[in-house]
LOKETI-284069 format. One line per field, with one value per atom (N, C-alpha, C, O, CB): atom name; chain; residue in three letters; y, z, x. Coordinates in pm, whole numbers. Glycine has a CB too. Example, Ala and Ser with C-alpha at 12.3 -4.5 7.8 and 13.67 -1.06 7.14 Angstrom:
! LOKETI-284069
atom <- [N CA C O CB N CA C O CB]
kette <- [A A A A A A A A A A]
rest <- [ALA ALA ALA ALA ALA SER SER SER SER SER]
yy <- [-569 -450 -330 -332 -447 -225 -106 3 114 -60]
zz <- [780 780 780 846 905 708 714 787 804 572]
xx <- [1319 1230 1320 1424 1131 1285 1367 1290 1341 1408]
***
This chain:
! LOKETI-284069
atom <- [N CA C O CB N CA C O CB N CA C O CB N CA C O CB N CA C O CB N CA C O CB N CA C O CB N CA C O CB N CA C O CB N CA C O CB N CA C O CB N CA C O CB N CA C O CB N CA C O CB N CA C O CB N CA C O CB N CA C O CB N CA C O CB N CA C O CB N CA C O CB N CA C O CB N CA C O CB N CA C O CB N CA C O CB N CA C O CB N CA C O CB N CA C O CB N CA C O CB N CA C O CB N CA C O CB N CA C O CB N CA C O CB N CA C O CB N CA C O CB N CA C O CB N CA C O CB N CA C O CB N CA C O CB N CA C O CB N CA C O CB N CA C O CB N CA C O CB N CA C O CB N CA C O CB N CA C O CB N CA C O CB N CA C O CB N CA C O CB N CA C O CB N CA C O CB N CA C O CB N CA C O CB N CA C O CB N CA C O CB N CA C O CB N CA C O CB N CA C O CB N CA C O CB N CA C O CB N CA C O CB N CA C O CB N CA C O CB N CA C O CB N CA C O CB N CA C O CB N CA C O CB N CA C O CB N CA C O CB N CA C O CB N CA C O CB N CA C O CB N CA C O CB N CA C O CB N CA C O CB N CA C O CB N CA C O CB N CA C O CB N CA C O CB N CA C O CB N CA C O CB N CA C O CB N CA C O CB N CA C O CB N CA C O CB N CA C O CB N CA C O CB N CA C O CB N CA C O CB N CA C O CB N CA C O CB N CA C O CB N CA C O CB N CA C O CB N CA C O CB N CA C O CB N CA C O CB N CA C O CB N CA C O CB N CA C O CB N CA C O CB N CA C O CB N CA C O CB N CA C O CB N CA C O CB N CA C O CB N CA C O CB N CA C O CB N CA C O CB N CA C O CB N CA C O CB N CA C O CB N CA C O CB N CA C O CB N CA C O CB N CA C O CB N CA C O CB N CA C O CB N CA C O CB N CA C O CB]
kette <- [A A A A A A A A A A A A A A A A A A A A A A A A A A A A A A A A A A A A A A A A A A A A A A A A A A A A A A A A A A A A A A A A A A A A A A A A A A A A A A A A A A A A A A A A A A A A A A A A A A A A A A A A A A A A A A A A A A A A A A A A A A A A A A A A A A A A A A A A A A A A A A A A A A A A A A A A A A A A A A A A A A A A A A A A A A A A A A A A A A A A A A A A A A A A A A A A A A A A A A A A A A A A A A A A A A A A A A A A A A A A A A A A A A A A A A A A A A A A A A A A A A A A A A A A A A A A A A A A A A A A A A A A A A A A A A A A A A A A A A A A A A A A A A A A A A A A A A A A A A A A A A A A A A A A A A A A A A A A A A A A A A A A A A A A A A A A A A A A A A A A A A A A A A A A A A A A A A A A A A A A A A A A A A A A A A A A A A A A A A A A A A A A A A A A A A A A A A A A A A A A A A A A A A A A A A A A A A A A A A A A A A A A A A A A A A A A A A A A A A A A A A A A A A A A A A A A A A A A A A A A A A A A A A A A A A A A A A A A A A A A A A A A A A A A A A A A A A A A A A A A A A A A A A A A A A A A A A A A A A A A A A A A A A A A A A A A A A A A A A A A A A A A A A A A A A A A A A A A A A A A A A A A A A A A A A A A A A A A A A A A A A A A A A A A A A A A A A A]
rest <- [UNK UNK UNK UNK UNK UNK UNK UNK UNK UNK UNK UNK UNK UNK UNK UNK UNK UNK UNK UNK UNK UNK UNK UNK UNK UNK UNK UNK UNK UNK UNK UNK UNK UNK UNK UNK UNK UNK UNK UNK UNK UNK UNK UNK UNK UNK UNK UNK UNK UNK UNK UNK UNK UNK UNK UNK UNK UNK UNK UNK UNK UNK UNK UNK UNK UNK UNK UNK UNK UNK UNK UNK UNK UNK UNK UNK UNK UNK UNK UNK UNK UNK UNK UNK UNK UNK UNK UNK UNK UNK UNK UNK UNK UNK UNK UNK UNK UNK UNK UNK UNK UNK UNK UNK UNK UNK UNK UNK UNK UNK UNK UNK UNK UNK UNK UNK UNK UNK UNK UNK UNK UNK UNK UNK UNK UNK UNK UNK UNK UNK UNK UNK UNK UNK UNK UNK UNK UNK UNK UNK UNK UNK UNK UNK UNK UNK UNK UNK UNK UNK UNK UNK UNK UNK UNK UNK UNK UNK UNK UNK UNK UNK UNK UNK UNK UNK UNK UNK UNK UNK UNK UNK UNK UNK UNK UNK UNK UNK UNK UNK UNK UNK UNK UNK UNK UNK UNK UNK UNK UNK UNK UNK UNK UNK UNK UNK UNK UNK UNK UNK UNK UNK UNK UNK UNK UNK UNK UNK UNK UNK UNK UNK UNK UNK UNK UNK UNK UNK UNK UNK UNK UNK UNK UNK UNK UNK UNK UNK UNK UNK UNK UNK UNK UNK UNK UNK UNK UNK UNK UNK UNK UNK UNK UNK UNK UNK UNK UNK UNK UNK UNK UNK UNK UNK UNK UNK UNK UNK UNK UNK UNK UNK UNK UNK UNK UNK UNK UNK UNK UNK UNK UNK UNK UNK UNK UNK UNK UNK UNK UNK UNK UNK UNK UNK UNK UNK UNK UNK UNK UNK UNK UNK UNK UNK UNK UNK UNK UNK UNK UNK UNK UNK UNK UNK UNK UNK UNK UNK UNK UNK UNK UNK UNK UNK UNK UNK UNK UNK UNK UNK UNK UNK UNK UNK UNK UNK UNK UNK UNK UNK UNK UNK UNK UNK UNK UNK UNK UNK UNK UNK UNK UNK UNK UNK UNK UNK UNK UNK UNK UNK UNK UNK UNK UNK UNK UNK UNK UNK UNK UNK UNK UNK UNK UNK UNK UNK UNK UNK UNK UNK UNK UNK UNK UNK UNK UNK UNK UNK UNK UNK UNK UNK UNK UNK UNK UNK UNK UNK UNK UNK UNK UNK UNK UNK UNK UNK UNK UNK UNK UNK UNK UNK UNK UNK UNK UNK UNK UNK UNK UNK UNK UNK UNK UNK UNK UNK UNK UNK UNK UNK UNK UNK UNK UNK UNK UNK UNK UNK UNK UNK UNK UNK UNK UNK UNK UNK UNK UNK UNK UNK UNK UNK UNK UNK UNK UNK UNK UNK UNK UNK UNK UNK UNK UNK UNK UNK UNK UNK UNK UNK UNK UNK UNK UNK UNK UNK UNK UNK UNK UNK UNK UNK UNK UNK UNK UNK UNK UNK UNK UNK UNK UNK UNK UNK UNK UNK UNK UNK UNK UNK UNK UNK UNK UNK UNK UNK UNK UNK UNK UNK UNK UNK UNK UNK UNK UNK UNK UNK UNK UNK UNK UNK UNK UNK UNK UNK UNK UNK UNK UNK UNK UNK UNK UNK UNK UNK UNK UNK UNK UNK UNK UNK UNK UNK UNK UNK UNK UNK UNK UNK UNK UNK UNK UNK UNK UNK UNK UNK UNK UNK UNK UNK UNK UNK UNK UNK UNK UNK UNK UNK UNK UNK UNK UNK UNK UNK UNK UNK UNK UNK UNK UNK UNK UNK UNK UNK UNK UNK UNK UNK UNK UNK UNK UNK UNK UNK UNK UNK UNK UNK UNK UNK UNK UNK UNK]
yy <- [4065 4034 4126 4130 3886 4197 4274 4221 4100 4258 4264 4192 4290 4409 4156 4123 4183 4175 4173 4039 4170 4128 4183 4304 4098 4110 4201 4227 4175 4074 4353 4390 4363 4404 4543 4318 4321 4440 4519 4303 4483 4628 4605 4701 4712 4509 4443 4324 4242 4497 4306 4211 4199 4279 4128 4113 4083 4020 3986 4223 4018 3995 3854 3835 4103 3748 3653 3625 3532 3641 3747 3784 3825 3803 3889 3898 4028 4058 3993 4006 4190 4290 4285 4342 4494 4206 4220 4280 4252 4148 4416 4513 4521 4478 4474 4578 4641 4553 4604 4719 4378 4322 4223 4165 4238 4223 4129 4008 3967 4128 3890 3789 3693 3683 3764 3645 3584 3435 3358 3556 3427 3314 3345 3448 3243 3231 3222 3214 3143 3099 3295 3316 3269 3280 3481 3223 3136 3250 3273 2980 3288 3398 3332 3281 3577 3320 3216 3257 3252 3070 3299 3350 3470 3470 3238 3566 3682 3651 3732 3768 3539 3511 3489 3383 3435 3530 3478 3395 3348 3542 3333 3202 3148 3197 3106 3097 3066 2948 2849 3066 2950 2861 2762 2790 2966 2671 2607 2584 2516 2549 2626 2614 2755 2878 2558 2672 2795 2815 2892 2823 2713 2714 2639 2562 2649 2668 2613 2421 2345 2688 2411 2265 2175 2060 2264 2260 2177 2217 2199 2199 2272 2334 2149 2082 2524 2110 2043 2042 2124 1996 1940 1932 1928 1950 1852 1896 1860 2009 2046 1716 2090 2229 2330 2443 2262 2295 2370 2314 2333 2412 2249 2119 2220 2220 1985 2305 2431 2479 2468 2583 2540 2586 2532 2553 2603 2443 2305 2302 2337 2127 2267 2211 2306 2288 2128 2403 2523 2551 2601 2613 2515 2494 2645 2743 2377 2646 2793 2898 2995 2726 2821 2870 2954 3037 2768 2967 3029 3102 3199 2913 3045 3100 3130 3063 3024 3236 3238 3173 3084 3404 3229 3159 3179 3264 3192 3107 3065 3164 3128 2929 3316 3321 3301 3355 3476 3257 3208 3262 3239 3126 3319 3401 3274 3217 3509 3276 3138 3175 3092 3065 3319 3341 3449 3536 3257 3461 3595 3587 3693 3612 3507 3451 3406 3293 3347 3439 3331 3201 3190 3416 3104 2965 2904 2935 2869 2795 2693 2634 2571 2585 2644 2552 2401 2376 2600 2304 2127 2088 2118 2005 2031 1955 1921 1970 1751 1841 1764 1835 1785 1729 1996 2105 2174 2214 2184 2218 2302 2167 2179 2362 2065 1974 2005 2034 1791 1978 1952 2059 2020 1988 2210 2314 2325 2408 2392 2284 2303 2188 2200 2228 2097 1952 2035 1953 1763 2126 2144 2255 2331 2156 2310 2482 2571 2665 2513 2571 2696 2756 2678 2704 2892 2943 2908 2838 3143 3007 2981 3050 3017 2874 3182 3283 3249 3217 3432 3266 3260 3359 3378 3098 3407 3503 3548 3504 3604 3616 3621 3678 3704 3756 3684 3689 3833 3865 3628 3948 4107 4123 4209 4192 4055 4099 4001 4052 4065 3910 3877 3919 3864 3695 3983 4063 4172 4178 4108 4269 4368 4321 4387 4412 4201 4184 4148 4181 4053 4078 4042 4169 4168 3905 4258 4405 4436 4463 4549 4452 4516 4431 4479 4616 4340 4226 4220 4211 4111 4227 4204 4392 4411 4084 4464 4577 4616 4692 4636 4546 4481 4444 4473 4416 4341 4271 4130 4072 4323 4034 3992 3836 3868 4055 3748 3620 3534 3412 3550 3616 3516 3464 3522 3617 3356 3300 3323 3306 3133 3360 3389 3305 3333 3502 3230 3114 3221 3212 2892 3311 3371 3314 3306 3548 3286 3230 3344 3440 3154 3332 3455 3482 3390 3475 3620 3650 3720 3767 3734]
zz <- [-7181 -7263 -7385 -7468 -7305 -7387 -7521 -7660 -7671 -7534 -7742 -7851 -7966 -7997 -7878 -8020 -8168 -8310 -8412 -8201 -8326 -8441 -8552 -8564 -8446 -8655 -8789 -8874 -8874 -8918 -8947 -9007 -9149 -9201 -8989 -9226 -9389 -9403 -9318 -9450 -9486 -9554 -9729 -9796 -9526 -9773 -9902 -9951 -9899 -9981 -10070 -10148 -10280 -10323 -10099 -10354 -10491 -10497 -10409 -10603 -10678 -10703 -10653 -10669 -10660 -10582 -10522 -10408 -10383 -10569 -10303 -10181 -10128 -10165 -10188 -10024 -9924 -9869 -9854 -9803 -9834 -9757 -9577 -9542 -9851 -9499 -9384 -9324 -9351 -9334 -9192 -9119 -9199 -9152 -8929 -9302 -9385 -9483 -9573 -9319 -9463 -9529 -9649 -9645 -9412 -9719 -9848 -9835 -9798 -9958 -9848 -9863 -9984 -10011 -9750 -10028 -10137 -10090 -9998 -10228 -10186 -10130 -10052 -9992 -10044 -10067 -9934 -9790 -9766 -9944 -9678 -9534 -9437 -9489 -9503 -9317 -9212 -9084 -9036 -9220 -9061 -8912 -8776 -8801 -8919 -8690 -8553 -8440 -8443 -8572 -8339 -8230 -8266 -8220 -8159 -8348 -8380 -8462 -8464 -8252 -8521 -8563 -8720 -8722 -8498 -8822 -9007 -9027 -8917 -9112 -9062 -9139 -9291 -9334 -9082 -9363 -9494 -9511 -9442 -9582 -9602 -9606 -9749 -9824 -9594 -9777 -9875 -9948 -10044 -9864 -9942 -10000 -10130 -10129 -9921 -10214 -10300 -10421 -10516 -10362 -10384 -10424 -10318 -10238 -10568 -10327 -10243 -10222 -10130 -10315 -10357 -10398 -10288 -10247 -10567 -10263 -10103 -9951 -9846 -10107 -9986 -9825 -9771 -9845 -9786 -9666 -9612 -9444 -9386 -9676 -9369 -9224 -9202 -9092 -9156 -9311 -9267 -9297 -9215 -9405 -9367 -9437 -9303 -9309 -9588 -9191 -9100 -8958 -8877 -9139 -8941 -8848 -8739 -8626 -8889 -8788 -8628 -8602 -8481 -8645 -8666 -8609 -8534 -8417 -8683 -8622 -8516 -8410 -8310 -8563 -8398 -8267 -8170 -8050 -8275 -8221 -8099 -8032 -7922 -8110 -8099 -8041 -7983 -8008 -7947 -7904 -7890 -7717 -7662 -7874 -7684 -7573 -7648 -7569 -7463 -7772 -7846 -7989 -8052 -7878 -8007 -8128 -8104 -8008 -8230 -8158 -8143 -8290 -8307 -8112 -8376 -8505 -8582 -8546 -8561 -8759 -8831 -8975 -9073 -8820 -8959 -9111 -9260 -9271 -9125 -9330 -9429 -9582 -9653 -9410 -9618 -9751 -9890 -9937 -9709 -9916 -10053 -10172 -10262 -10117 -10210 -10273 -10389 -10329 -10266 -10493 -10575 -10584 -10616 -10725 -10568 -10548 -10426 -10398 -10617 -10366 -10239 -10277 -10353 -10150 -10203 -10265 -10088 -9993 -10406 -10098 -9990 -9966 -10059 -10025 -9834 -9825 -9791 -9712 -9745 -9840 -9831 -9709 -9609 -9872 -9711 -9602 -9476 -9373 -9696 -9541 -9465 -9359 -9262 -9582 -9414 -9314 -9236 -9142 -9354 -9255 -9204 -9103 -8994 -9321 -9127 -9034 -8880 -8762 -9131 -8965 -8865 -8772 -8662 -8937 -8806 -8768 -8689 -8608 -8842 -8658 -8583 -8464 -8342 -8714 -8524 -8417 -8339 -8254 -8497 -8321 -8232 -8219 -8148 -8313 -8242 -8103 -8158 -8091 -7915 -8340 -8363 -8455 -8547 -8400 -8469 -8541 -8713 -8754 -8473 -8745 -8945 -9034 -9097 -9015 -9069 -9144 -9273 -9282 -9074 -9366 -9536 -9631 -9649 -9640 -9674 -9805 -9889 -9866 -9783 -9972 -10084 -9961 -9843 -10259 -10058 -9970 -9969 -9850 -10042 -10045 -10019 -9874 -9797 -10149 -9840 -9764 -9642 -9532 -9828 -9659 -9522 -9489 -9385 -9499 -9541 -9509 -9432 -9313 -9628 -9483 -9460 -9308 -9205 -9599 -9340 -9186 -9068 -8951 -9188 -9120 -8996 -8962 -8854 -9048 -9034 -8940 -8883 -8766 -9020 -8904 -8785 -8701 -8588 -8807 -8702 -8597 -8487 -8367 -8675 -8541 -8458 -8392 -8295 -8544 -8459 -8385 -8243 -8151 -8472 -8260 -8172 -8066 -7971 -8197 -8072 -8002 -8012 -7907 -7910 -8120 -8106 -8139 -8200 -8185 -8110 -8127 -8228 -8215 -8049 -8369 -8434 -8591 -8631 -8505 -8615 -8693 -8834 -8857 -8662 -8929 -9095 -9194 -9229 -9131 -9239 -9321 -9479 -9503 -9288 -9571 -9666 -9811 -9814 -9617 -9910 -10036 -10044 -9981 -10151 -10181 -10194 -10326 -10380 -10178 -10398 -10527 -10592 -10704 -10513]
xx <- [1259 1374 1374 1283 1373 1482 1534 1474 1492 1701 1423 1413 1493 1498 1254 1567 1697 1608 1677 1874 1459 1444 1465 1443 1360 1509 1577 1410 1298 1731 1490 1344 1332 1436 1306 1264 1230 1274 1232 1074 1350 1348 1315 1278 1522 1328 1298 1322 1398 1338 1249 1273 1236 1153 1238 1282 1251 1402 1482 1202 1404 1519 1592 1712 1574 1495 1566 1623 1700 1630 1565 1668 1563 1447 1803 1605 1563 1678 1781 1453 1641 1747 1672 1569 1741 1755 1720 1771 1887 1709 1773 1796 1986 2091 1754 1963 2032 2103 2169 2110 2088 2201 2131 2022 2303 2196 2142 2129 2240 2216 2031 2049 1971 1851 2038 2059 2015 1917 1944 2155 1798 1730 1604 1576 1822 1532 1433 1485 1583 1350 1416 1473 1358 1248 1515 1357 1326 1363 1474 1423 1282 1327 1273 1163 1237 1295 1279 1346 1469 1335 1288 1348 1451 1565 1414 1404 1453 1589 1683 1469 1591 1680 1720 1783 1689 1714 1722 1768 1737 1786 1812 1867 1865 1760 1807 1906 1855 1787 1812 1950 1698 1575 1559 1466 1442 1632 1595 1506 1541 1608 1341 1293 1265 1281 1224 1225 1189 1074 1081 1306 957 810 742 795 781 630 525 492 460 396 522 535 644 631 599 737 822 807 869 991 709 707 648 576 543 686 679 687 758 736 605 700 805 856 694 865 1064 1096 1180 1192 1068 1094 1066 1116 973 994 954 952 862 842 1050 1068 1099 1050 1198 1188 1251 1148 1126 1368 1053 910 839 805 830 812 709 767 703 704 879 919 949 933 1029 991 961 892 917 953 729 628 595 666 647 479 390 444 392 170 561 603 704 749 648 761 857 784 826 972 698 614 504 465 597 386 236 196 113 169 263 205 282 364 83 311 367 342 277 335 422 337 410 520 272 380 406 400 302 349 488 525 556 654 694 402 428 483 469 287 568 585 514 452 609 510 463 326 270 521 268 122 52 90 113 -11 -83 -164 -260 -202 -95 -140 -147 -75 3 -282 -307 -183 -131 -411 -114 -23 -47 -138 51 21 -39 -71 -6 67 -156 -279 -136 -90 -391 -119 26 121 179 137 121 186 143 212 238 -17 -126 -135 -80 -274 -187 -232 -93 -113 -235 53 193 136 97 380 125 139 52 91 149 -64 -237 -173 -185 -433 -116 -104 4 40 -37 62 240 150 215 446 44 -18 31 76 48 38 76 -6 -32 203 -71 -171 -47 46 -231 -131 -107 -144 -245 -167 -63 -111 -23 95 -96 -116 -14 -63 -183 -32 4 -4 83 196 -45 76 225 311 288 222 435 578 553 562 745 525 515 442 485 418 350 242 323 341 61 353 365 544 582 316 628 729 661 691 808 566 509 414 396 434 373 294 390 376 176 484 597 695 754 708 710 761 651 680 818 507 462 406 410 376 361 393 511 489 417 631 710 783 856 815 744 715 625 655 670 521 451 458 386 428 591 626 582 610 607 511 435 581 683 292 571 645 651 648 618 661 590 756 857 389 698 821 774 654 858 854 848 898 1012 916 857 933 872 751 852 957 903 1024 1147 890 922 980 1008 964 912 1139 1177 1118 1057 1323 1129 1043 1140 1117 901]
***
């Protein structure tokens, strides 16, 4: 199967620029797909905050990586736990680095979903 995935080309400023277009906010990418992401500190990341992930489960995802924003911070027990229980690995680090890891990841080819705060 073809893969459409859009690429990070930047961010800051409150946004990112995905395969050329601006979007304001934190973004949620899933089955090659962006979306906008309500959250916008680490303090709400929650299971309900990542409910499309989870449930996609590991036949659609390999793992979950996670952009906490301008800092890398532990994400809450409560979500790491959701995420291990539904078969999905769990990478987190500031939002620069894991923009930067999810283009070449998904260059790759590799299946993986981006839930990144924005900075």
């Amino acid at each position: 199967m073809a893969r459409n995935a859009p690429s990070v080309d930047a961010y800051g400023e409150g946004g990112f620029r995905l395969s050329g277009e601006w979007r304001p906010g934190s973004v949620l990418i899933l089955r090659d797909e962006a979306r906008d992401w309500p959250v916008t500190s680490p303090a709400e990341l929650t299971p309900q905050a990542l409910a499309d992930v989870i449930e996609a489960g590991p036949r659609d995802v390999e793992f979950l990586l996670l952009g906490m924003g301008a800092k890398n911070a532990l994400p809450p027990r409560e979500l790491r736990e959701a995420v291990r229980a539904a078969g999905l690995g769990l990478e987190f680090m500031d939002t620069p680095a894991a923009a930067r890891m999810y283009n070449v990841l998904t260059s790759e080819g590799r299946r993986v979903a981006a839930a990144l705060i924005a900075v």
